[in-house]
C-alpha positions in Angstrom: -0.7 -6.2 17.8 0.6 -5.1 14.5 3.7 -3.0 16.4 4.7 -6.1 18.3 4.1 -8.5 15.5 5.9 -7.2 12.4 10.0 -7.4 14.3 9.1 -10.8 15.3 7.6 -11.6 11.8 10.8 -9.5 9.9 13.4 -11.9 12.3 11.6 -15.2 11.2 11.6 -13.9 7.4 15.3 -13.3 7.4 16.1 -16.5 8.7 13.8 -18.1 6.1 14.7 -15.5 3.4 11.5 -14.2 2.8 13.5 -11.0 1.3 12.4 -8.3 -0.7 15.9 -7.7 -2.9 17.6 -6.2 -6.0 18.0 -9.7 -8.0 16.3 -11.1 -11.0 16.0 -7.5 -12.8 14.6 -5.2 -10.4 17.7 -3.1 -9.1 16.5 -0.2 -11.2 13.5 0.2 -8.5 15.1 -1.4 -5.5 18.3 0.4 -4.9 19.2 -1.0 -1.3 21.7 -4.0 -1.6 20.4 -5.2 2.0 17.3 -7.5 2.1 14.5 -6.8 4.1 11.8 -8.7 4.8 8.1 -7.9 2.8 6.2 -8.6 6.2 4.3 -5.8 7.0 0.9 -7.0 5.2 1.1 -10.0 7.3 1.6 -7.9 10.5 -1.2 -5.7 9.5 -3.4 -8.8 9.1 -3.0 -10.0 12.5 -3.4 -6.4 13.6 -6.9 -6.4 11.5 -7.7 -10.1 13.6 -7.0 -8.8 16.7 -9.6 -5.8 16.4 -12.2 -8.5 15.1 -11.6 -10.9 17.7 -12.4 -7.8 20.2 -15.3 -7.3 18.1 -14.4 -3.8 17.2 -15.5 -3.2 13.5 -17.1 -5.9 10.9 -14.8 -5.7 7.7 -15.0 -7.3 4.6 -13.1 -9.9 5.2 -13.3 -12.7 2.0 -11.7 -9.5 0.1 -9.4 -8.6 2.6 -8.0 -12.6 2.4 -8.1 -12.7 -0.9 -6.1 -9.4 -1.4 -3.7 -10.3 1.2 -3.2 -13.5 -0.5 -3.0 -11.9 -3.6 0.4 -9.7 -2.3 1.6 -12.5 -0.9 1.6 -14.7 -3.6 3.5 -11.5 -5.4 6.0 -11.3 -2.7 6.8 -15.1 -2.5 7.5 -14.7 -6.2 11.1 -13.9 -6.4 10.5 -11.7 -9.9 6.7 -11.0 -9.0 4.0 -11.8 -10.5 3.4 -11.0 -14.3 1.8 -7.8 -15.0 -1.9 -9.9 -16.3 -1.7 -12.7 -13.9 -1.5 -9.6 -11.4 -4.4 -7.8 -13.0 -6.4 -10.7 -13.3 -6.1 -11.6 -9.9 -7.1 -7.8 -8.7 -10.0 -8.4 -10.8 -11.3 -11.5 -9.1 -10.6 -9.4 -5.5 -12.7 -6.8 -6.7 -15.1 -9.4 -7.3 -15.1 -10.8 -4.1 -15.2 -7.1 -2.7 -18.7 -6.6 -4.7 -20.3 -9.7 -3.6 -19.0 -8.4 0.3 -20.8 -5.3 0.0 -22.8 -4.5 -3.4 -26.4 -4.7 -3.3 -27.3 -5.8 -7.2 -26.0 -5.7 -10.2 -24.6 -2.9 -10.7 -23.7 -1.6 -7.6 -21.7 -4.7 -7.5 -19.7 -3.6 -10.2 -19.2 -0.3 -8.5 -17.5 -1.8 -5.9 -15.3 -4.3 -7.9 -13.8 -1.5 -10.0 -13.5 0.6 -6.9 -11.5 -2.3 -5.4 -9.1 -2.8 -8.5 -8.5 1.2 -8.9 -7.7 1.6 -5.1 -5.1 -1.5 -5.1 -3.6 -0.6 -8.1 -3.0 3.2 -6.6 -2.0 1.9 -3.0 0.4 -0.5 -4.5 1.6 2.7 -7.1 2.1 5.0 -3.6 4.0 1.6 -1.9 7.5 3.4 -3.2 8.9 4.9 -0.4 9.2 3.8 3.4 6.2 4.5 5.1 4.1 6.4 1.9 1.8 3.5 1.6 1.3 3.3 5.3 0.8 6.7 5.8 -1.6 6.8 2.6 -3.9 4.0 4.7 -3.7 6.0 8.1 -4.9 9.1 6.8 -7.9 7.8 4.6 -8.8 5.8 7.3 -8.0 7.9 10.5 -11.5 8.2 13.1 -13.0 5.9 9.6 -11.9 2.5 10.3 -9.9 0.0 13.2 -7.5 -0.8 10.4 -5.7 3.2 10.8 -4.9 1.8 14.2 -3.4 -1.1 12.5 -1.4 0.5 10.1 -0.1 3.1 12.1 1.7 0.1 14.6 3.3 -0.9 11.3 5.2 2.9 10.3 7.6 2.7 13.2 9.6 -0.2 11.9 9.4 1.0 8.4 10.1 4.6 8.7 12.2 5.3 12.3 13.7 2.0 13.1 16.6 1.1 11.2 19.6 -2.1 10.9 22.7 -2.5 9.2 25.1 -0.2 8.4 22.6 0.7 5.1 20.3 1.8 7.6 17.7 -0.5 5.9 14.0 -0.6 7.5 13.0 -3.5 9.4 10.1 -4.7 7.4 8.4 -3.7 3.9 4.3 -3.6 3.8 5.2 -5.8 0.7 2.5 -6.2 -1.6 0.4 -8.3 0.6 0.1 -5.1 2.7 -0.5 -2.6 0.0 -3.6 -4.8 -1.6 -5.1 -5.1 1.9 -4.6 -0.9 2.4 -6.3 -0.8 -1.0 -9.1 -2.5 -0.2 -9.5 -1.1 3.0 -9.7 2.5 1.1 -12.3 0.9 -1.4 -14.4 -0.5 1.4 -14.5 3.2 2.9 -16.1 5.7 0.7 -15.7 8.4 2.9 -11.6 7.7 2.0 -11.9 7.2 -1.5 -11.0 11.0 -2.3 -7.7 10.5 -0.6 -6.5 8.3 -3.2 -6.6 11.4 -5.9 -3.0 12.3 -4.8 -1.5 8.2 -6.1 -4.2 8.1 -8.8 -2.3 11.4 -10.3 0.5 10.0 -9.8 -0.1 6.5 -11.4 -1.5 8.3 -14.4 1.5 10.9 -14.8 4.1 8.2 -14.3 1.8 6.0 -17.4 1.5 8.9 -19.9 5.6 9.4 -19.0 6.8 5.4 -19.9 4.0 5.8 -22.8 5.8 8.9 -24.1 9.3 6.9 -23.6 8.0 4.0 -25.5 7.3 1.4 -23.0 4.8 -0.2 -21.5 2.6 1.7 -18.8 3.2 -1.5 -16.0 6.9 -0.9 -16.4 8.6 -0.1 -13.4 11.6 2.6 -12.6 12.2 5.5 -10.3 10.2 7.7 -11.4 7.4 8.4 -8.7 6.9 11.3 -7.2 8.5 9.9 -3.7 11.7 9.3 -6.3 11.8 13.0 -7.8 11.2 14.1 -4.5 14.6 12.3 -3.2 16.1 13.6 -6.5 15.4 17.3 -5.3 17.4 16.2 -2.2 15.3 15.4 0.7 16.1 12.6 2.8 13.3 9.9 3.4 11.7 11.5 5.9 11.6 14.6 4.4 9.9 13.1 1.7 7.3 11.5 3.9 6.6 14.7 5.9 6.0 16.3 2.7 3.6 13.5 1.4 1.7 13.3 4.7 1.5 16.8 4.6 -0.4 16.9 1.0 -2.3 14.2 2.2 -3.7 15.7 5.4 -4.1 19.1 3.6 -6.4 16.9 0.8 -8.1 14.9 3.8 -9.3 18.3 5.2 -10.5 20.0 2.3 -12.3 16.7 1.6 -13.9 16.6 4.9 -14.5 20.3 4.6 -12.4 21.8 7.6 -10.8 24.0 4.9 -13.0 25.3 2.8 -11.7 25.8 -0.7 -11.7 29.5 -2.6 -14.2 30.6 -4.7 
């Protein structure tokens, strides 16, 4: 559903303008001058629905909606969200996620801090066409009907271009990062493949610390960006993301065993 979805959803968004752009601010992390549409969460939603409906897997689905609405609310928001209102609101989905599938008190809290450390590195790993995607399919892959889901999305992000820019057809937008997070939190068996953002996210904090702004603030500066910096092309980039990925996602599992 979520391959046929998302160009139908990117055409309507364009002739809405539901754009992800380079206004109010943000050209320093959004270098294409050509909108394209942040739909990808909202395809990957429907994608989710349509496995449920054909009673495939039982997902947390109050924190699922209230991530995705989370995103959306972020991607409606020509300048974003604020950095707190953003936090807060992870906060409450974490909530949500612990009362889904915590069992007491404390466990509870587990889970709410897993949910706001996996959206926060999903949505940190969302900086490059198809990263964030590929981050969700990996984790999940043989874990979860949502790999399924977000693998129908990567083709009109990653291979499928318009415009003489070459721009992708839709964005996962923060609506769809949130919702990968959360589907990594509500996986345990995934959780170690969010080291690779997580290492990022903290490089990339103790970096704007050391350049005297704020942690939140963003640039260029991901390891997608100094990975286009060293000259490879957008797909060389991914290949060499998905390839650290899958090598972490097999020592993980134990299908490479690591030397002693």
């Amino acid at each position: 559903m979520t391959l046929v979805a998302t160009p139908i959803l990117a055409r309507a968004a364009l002739a809405w303008g539901f754009v992800d752009s380079r206004e109010f601010g943000l050209a320093q992390r959004k270098p294409r001058e050509n909108p394209v549409p942040p739909v990808g969460g909202i395809a990957v939603l429907l994608g989710l629905v349509g496995a449920f409906l054909c009673g495939e897997e039982s997902l947390p689905w109050a924190a699922l909606l209230a991530a995705f609405a989370l995103g959306l609310a972020d991607d409606l928001r020509p300048a974003g969200l604020s950095p707190l209102v953003k936090l807060a609101g992870q906060c409450a989905v974490g909530g949500v996620l612990g009362w889904c599938l915590g069992d007491g008190a404390w466990n509870m809290a587990a889970w709410s801090v897993a949910g706001v450390v996996a959206m926060n590195a999903a949505n940190t790993f969302d900086c490059s066409d198809g990263a964030c995607g590929t981050l969700g399919v990996v984790g999940l892959a043989g874990r979860s009907v949502a790999a399924p889901a977000l693998l129908g999305f990567l083709p009109w992000n990653v291979f499928v271009r318009r415009g003489p820019e070459r721009v992708p057809i839709a964005y996962l937008g923060d609506s769809g990062s949130h919702l990968v997070g959360v589907l990594l939190a509500s996986c345990p068996e995934a959780w170690g493949i969010l080291l690779l953002p997580l290492l990022d996210l903290g490089r990339l904090s103790v970096v704007r610390i050391r350049q005297g702004r704020r942690p939140w603030d963003g640039d260029r500066l991901h390891l997608a960006h100094a990975l286009e910096r060293r000259g490879l092309g957008n797909l060389g980039v991914l290949g060499l993301l998905l390839a650290i990925l899958v090598g972490l996602r097999m020592v993980l599992d134990g299908v490479v065993p690591l030397p002693r």
